[in-house]
Backbone as CSV, one residue per row, in Angstrom:
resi,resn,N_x,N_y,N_z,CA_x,CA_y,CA_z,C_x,C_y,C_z
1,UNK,108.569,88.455,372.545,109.349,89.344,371.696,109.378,90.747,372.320
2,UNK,110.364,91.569,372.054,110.656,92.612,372.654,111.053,93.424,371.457
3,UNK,109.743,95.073,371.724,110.238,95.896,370.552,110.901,97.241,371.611
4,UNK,112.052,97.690,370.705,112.708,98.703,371.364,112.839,100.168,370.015
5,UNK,112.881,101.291,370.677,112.772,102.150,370.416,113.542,103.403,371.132
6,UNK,114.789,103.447,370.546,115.879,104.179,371.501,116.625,105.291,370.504
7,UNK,116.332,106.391,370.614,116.862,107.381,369.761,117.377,108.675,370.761
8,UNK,118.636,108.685,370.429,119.279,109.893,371.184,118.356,109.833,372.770
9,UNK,119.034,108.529,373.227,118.432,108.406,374.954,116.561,108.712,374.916
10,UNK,116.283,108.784,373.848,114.757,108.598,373.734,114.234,107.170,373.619
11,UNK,113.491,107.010,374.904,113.178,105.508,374.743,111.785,105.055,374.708
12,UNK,111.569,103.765,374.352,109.762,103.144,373.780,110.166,102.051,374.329
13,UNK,109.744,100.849,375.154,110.074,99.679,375.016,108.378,98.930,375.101
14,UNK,107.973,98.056,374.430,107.244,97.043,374.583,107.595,95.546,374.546
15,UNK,107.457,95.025,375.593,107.665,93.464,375.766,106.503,92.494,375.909
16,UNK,107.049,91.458,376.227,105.263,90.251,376.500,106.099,89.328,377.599
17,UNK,106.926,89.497,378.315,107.252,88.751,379.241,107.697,89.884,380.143
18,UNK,107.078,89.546,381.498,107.309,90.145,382.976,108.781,90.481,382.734
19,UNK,109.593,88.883,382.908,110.626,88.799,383.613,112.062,89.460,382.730
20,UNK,111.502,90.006,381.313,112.523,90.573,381.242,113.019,92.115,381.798
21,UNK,111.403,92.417,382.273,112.176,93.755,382.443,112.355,93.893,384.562
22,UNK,111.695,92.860,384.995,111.610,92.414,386.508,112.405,91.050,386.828
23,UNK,112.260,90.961,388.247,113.129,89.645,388.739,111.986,89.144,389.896
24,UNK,112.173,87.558,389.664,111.296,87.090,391.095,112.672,86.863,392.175
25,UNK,113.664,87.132,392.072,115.027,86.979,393.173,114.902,88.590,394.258
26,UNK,114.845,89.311,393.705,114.995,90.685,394.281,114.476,91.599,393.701
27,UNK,114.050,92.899,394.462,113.030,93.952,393.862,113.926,94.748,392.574
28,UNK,113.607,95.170,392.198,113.992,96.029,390.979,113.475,97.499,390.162
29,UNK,114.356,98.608,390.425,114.162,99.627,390.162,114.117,99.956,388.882
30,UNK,113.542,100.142,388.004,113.300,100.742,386.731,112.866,102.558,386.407
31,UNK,114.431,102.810,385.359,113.906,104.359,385.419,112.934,104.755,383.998
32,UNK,111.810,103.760,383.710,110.844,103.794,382.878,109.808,104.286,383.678
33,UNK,108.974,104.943,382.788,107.280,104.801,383.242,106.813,103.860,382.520
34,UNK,106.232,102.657,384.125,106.084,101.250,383.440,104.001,101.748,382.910
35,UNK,103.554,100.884,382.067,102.576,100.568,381.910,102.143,98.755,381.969
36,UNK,101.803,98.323,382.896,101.638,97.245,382.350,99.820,96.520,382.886
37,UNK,99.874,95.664,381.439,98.968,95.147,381.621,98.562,93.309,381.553
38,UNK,97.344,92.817,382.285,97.754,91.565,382.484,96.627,90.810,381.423
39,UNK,96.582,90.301,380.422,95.682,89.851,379.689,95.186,88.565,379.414
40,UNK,96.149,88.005,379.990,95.438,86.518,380.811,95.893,85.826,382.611
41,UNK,95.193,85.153,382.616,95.593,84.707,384.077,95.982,85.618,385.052
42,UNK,96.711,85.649,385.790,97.126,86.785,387.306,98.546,86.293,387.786
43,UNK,98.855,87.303,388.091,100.307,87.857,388.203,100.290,88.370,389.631
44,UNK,101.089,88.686,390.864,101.609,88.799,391.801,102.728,89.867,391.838
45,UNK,102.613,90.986,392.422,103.948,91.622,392.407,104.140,92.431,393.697
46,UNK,105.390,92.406,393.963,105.577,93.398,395.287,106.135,94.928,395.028
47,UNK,105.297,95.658,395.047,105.649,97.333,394.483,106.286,97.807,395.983
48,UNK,107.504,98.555,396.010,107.927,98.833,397.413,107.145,97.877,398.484
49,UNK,107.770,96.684,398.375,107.433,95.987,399.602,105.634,95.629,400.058
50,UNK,104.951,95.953,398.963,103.329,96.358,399.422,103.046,94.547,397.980
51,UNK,102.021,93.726,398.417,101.615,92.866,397.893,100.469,93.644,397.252
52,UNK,100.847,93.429,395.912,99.520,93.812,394.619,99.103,92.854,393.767
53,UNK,98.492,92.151,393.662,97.630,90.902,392.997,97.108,91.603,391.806
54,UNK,97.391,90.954,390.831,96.620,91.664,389.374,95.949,90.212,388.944
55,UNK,94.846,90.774,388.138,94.140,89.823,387.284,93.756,90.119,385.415
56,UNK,93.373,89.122,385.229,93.126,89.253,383.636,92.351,90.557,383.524
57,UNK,92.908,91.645,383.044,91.629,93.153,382.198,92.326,93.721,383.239
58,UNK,92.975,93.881,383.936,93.677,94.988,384.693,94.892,95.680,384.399
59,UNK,95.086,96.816,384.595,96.593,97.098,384.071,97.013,98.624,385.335
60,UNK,98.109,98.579,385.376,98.713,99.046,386.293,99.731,100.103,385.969
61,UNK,99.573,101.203,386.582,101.050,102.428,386.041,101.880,102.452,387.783
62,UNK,103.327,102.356,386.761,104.289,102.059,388.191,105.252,103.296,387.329
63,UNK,105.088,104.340,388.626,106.430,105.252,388.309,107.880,104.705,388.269
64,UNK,108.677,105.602,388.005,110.023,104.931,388.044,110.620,104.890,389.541
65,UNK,110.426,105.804,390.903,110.724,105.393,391.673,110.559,104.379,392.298
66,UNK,109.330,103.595,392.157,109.399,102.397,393.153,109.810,101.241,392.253
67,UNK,109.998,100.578,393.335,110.962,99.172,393.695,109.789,98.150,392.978
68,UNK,109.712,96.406,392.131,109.428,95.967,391.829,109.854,94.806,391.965
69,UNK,108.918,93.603,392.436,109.501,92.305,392.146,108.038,91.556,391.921
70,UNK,108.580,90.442,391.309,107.519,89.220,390.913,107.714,88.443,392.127
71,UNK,106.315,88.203,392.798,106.225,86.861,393.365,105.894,86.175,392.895
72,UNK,104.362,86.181,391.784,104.079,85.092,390.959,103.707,85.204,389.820
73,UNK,104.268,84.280,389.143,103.805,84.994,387.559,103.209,83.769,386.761
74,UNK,101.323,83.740,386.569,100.710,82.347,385.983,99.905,83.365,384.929
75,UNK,100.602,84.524,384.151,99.647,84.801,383.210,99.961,85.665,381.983
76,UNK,100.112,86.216,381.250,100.303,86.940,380.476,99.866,88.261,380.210
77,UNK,101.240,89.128,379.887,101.169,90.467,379.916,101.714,91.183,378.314
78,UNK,100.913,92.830,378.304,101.909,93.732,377.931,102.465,94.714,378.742
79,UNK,103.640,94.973,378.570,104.593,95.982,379.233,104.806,97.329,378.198
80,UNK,104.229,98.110,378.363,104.738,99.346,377.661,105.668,100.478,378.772
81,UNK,106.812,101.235,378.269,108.018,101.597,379.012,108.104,102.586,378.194
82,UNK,108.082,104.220,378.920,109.092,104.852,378.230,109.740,105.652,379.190
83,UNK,110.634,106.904,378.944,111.472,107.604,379.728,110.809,108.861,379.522
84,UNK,111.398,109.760,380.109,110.948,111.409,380.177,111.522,111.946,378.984
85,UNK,112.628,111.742,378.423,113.443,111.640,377.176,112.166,111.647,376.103
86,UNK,111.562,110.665,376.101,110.489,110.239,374.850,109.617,110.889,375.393
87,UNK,109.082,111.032,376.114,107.815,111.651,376.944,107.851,112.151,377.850
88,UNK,107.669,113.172,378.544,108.006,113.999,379.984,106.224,114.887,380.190
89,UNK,105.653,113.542,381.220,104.320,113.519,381.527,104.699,115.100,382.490
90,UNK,104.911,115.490,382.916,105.325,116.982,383.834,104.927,117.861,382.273
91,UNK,105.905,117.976,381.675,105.998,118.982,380.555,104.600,118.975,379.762
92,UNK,104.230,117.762,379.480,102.818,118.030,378.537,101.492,117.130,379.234
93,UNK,101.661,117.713,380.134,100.550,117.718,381.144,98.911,117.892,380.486
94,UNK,99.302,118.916,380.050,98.462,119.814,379.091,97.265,119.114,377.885
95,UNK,98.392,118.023,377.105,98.463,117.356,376.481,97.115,116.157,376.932
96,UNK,97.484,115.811,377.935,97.639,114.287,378.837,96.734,114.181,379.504
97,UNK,96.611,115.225,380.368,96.224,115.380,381.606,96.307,114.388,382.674
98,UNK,97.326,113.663,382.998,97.192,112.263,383.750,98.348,112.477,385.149
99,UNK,98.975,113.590,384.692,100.264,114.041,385.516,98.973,114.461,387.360
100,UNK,99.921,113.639,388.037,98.583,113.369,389.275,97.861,112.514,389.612
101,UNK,97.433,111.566,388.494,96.305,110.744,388.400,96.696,109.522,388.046
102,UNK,97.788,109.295,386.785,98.237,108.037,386.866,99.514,107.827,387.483
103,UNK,100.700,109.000,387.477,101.799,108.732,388.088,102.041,109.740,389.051
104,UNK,103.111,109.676,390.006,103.480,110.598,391.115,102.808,110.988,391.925
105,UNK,101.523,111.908,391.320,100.798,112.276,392.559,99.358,111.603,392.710
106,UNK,99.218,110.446,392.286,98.317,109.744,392.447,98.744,108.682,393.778
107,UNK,97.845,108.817,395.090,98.084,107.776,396.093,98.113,106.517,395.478
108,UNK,99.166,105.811,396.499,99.029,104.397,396.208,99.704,103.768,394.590
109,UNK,98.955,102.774,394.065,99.570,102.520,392.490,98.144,102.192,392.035
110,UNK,98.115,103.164,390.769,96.365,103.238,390.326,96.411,102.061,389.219
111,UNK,95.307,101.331,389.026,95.221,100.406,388.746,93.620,100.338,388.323
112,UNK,93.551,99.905,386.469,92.100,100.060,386.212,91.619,98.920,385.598
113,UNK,90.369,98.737,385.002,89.496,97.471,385.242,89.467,97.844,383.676
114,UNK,89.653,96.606,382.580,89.133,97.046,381.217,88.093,96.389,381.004
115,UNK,86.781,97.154,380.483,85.569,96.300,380.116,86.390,95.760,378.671
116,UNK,84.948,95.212,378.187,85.440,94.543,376.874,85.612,95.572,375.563
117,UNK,84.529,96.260,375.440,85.215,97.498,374.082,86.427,97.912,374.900
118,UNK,86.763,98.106,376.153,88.603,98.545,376.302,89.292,98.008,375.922
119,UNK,88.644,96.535,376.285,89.874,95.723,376.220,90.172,95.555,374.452
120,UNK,89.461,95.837,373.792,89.469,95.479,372.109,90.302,96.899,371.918
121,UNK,90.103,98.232,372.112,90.680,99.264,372.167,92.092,99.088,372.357
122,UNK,92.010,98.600,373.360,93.964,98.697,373.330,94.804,97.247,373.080
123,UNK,93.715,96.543,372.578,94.747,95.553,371.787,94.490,96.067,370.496
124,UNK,93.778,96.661,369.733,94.069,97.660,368.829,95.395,98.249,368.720
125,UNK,95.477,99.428,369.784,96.721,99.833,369.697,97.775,98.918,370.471
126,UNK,98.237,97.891,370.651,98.956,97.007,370.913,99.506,96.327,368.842
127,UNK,98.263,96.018,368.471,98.879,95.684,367.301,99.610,96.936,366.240
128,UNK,98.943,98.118,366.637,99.405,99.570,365.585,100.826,99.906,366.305
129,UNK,101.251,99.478,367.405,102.380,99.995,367.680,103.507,98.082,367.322
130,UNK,102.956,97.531,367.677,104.427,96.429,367.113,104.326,96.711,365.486
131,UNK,103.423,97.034,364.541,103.645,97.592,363.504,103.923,98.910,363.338
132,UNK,104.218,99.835,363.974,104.926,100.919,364.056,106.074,100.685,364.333
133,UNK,106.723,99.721,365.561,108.513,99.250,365.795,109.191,98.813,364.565
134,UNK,108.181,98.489,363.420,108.776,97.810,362.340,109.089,99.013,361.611
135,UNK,108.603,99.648,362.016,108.884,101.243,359.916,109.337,102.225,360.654
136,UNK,111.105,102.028,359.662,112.432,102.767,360.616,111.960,103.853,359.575
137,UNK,111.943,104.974,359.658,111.855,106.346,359.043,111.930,107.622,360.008
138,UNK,111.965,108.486,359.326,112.225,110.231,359.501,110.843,110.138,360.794
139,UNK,109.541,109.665,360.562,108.451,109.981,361.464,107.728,109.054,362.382
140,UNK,109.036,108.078,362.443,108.136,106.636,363.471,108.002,107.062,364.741
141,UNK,109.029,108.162,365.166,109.448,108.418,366.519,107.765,109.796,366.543
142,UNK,107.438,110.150,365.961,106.413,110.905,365.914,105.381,110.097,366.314
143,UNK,104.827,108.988,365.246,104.252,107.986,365.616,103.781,107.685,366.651
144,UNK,105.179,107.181,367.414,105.068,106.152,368.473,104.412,107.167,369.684
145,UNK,105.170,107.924,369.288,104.543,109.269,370.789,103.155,109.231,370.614
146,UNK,102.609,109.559,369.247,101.317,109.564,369.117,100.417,108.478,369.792
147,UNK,100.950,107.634,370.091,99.861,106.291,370.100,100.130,105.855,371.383
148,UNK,101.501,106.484,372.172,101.560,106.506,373.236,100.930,107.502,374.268
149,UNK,100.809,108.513,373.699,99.463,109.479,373.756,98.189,108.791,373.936
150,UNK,97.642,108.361,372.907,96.765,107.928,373.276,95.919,107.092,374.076
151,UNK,97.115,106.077,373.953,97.508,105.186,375.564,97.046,105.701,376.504
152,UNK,97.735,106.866,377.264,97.544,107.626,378.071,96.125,108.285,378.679
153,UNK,95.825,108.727,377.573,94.464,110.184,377.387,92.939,108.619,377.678
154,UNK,93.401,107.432,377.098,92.283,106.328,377.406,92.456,105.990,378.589
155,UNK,93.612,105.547,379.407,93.602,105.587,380.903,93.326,106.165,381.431
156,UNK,93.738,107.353,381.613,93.122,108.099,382.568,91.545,108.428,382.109
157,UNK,91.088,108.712,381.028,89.621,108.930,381.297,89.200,107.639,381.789
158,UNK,89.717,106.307,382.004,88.831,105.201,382.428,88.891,105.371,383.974
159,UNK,90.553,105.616,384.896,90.500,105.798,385.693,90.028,107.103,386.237
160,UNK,89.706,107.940,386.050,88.661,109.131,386.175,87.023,108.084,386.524
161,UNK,86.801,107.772,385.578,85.183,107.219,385.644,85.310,106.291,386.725
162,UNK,86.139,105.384,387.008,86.226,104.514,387.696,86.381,104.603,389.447
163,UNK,87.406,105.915,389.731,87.527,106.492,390.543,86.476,107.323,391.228
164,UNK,85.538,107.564,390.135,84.276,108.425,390.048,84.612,110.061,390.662
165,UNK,85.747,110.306,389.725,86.054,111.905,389.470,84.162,112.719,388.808
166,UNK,84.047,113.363,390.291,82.568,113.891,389.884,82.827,115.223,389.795
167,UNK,81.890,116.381,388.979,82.163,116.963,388.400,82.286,118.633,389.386
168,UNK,81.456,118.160,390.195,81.313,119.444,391.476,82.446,119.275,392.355
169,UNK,82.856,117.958,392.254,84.506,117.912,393.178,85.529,118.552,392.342
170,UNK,85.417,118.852,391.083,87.076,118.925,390.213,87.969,120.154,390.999
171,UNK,87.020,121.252,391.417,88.626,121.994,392.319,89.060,121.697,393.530
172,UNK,88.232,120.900,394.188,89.209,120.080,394.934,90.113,118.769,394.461
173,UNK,89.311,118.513,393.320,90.472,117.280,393.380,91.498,117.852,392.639
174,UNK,91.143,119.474,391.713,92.678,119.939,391.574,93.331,120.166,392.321
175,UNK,92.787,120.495,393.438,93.719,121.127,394.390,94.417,120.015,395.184
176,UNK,93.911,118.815,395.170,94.639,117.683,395.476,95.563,116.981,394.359
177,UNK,95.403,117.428,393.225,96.617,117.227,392.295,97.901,117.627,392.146
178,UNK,97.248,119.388,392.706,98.477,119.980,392.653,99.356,119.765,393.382
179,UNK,98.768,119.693,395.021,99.299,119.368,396.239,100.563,117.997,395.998
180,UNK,99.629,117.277,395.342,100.694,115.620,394.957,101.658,115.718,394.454
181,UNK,101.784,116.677,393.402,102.293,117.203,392.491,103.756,117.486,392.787
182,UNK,103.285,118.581,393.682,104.137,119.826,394.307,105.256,118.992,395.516
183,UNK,104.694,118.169,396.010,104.856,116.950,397.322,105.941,116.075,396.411
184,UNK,105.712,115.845,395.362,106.549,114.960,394.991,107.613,115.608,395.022
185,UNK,107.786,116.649,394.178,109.014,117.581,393.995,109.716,117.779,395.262
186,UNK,108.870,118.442,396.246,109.426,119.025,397.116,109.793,118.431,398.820
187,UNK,109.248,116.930,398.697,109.067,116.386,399.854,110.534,116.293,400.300
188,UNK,111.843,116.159,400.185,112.897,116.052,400.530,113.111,117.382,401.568
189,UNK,112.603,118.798,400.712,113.062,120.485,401.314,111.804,120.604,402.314
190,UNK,110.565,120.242,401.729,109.418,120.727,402.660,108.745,120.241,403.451
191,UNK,108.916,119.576,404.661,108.243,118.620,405.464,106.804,119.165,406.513
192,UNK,106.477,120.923,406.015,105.276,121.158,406.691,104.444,121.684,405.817
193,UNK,103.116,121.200,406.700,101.877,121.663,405.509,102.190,122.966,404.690
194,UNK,102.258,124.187,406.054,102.437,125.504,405.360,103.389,126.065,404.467
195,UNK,104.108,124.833,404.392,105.237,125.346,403.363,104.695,124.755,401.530
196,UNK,103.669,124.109,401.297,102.632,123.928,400.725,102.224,124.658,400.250
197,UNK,101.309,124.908,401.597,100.018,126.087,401.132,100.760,127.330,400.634
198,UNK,101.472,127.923,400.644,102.169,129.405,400.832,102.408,128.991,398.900
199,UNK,102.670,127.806,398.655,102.957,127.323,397.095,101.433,127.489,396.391
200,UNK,100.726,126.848,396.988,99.433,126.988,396.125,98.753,127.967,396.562
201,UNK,99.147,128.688,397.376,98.309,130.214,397.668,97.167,130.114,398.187
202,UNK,97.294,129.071,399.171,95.761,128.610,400.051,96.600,128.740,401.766
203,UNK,95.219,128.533,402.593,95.801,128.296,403.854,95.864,127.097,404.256
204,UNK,96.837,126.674,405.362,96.508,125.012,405.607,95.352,124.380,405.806
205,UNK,94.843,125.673,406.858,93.533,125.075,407.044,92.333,124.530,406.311
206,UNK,92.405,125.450,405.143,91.879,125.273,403.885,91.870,124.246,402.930
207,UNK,93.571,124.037,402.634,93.460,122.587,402.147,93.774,121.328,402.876
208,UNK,93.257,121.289,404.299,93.068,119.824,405.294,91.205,119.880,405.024
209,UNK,90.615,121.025,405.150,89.553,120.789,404.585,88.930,120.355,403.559
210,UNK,89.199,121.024,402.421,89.177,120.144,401.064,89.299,118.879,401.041
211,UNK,90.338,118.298,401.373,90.810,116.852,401.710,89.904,116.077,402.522
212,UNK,89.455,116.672,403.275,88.351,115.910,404.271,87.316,115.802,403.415
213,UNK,86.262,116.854,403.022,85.384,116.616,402.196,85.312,115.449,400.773
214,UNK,86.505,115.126,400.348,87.091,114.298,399.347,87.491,112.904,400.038
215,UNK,87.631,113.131,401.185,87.448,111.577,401.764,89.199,111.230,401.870
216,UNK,90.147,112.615,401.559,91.426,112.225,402.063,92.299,112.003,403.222
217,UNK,93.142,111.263,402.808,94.137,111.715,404.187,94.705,113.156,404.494
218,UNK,95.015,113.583,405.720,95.220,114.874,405.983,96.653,115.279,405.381
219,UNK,96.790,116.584,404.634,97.947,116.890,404.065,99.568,116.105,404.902
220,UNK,98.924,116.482,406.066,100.426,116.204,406.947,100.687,115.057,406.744
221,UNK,99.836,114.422,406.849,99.648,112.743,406.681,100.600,111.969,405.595
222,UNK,100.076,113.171,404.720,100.301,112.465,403.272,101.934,112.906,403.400
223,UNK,102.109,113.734,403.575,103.840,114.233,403.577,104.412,113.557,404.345
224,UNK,104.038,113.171,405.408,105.061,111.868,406.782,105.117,110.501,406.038
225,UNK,103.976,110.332,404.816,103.718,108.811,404.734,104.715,109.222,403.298
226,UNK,104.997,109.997,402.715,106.068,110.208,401.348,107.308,110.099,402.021
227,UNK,107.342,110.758,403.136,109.007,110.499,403.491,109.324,109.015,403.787
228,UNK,108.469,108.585,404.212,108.843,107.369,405.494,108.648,106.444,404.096
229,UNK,108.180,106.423,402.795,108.205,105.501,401.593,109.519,105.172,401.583
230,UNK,110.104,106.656,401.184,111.127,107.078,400.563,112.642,106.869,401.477
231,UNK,112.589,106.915,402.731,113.033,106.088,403.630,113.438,104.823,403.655
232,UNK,112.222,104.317,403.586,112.365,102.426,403.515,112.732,101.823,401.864
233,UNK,112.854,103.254,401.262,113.596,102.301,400.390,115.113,102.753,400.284
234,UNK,115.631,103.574,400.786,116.880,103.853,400.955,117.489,102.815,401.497
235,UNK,116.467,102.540,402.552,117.269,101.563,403.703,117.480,100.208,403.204
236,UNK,116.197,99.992,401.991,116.215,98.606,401.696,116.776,98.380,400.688
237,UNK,117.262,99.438,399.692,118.210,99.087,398.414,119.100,100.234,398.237
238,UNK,119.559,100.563,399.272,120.373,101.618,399.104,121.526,101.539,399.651
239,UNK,122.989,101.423,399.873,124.287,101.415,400.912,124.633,102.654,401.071
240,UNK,123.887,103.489,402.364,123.191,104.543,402.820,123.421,104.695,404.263
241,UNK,124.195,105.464,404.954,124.340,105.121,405.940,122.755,105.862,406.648
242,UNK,122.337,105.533,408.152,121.346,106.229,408.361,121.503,107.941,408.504
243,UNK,122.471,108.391,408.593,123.464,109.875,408.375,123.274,110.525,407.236
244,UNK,123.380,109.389,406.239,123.392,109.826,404.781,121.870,110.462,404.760
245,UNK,120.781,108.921,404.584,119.608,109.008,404.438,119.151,110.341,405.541
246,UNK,119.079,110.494,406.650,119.002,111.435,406.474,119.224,112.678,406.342
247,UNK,120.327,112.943,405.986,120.573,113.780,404.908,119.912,114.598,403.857
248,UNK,119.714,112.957,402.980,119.140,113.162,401.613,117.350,113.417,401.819
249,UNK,116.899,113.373,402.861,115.480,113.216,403.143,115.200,114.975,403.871
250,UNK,116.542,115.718,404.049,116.062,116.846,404.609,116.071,117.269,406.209
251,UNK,116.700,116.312,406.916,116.443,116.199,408.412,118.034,116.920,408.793
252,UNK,117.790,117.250,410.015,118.821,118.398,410.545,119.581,117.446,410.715
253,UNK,119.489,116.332,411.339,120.461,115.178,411.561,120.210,113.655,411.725
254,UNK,120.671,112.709,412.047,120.287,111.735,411.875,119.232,111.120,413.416
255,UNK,119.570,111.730,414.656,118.776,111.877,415.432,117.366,112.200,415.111
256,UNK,117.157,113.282,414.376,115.811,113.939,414.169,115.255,112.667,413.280
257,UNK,115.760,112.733,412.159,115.325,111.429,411.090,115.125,110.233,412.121
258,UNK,115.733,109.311,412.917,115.223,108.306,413.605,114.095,108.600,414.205
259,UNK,114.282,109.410,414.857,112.759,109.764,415.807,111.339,109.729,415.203
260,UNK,112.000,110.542,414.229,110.410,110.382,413.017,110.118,108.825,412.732
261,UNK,111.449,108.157,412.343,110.866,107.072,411.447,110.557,106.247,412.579
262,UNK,110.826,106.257,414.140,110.217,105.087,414.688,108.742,105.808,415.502
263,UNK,108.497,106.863,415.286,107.509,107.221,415.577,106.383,106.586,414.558
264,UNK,106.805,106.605,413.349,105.609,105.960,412.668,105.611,104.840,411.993
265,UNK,106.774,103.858,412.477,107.012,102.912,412.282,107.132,101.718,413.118
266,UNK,107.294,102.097,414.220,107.316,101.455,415.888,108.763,100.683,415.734
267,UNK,109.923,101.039,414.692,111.429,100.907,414.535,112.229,101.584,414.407
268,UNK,113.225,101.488,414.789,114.343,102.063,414.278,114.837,101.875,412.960
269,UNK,115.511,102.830,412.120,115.789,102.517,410.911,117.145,101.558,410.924
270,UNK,117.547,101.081,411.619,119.134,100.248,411.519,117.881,98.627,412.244
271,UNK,116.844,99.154,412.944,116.513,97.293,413.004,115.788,96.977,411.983
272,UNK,115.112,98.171,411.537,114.234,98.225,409.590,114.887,97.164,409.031
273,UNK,116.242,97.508,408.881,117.313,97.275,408.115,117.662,96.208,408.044
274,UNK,118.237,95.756,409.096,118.501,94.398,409.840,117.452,93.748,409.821
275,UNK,116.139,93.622,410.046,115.403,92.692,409.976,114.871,92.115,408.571
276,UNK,114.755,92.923,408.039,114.930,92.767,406.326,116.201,92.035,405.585
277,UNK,116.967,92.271,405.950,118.289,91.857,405.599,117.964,90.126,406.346
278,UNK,117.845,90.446,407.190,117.551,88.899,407.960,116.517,87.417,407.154
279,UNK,115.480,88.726,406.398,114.589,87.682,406.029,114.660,87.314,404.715
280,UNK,115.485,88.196,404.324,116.181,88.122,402.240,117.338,87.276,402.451
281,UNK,117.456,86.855,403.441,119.162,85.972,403.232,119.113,84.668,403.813
């Protein structure tokens, strides 16, 4: 069953089947912030092209930019979905605190472990919200935020503990929040460290250090490996010429953009292309 919640482009969705809001044929872009979780058996999915295996007590936050497909699906889920419309994790940050940690500027796709009081916790609120989709009134839409809130504020403190956010690291790992943060926004205009630092009012040198001590990849790192994401998915679901893409990625021309991407790709973006195309058909 599928509950929906759509008011003036404000959206809620909760489902119990993968495949309605994914495909096992081809990847699939969703402009939700997915939540999902797997509560029996294990599930298979390809997030931008990367193999992620989930199991029973795990649950997973997938921003809306990346790409999604099912390879295998032997288990049962909830899907919670909303838009920036209903919720705009940027704006009430404040609120949340997860902006960094569960979406955008969190590396990779964060993914947490529920013990058993979790797991009773949020099938708790699993049952308070399909009885909230039911009671149409003046304050459901209040509600639902509320409990989607809370959603939230329990993930991330699990993935905090889990991650083992310690307490003498927190200004560096702000300062690696912000950085993610800022990277997301700006990775298209800003492709060097110092154009960064000059934002957070540090020196480069300063925050490649931080990062080291925290066990990160080096700022630059992290900015070559955002473009070149963001790249391969142009190329792979996009009708984009390589001119366009780069274009839209910030590069003086499409020369400069190749060079990069087979520098850290050991391809060209037109055999990227083609060889992919080769193995989907």
């Amino acid at each position: 069953m599928e509950y929906i919640f759509n008011n003036n482009f404000a959206i809620l969705k909760l489902c119990h089947q993968l495949e309605e809001v994914f495909s096992t044929s081809k990847a699939v872009r969703s402009d939700l912030y997915s939540m999902l979780w797997v509560t029996e058996g294990m599930i298979d999915l390809a997030i931008d092209e990367i193999r992620v295996p989930l199991d029973a007590g795990q649950m997973i936050f997938i921003t809306p930019v990346k790409y999604v497909k099912i390879l295998e699906n032997h288990g049962k889920v909830h899907l919670l979905q909303f838009n920036r419309e209903f919720y705009c994790i940027r704006e009430n940050d404040h609120e949340v605190s997860c902006d960094g940690i569960l979406y955008f500027g969190a590396p990779g796709v964060p993914i947490i472990h529920l013990e058993d009081q979790e797991l009773q916790s949020f099938t708790r609120l699993i049952a308070v919200l399909e009885e909230e989709f039911e009671i149409v009134d003046p304050i459901q839409e209040e509600m639902l935020r509320t409990i989607l809130k809370k959603w939230l504020i329990k993930s991330t403190r699990i993935l905090k503990r889990q991650k083992k956010f310690v307490r003498e690291n927190e200004p560096r790992a702000e300062l690696l929040r912000q950085f993610n943060i800022l990277l997301e926004k700006h990775y298209r205009e800003y492709h060097q460290v110092k154009d960064y630092a000059k934002l957070l009012n540090r020196s480069p040198k300063t925050i490649a250090n931080q990062f080291k001590i925290l066990g990160q990849e080096s700022p630059s790192m992290m900015i070559q490996q955002r473009l070149i994401i963001e790249a391969k998915r142009y190329l792979l679901y996009a009708e984009l010429s390589v001119k366009e893409i780069a274009f839209k990625l910030g590069f003086e021309d499409a020369s400069a953009f190749s060079h990069f991407f087979k520098s850290k790709t050991r391809m060209a973006p037109k055999t990227f292309r083609e060889m992919h195309h080769l193995q989907t058909n």
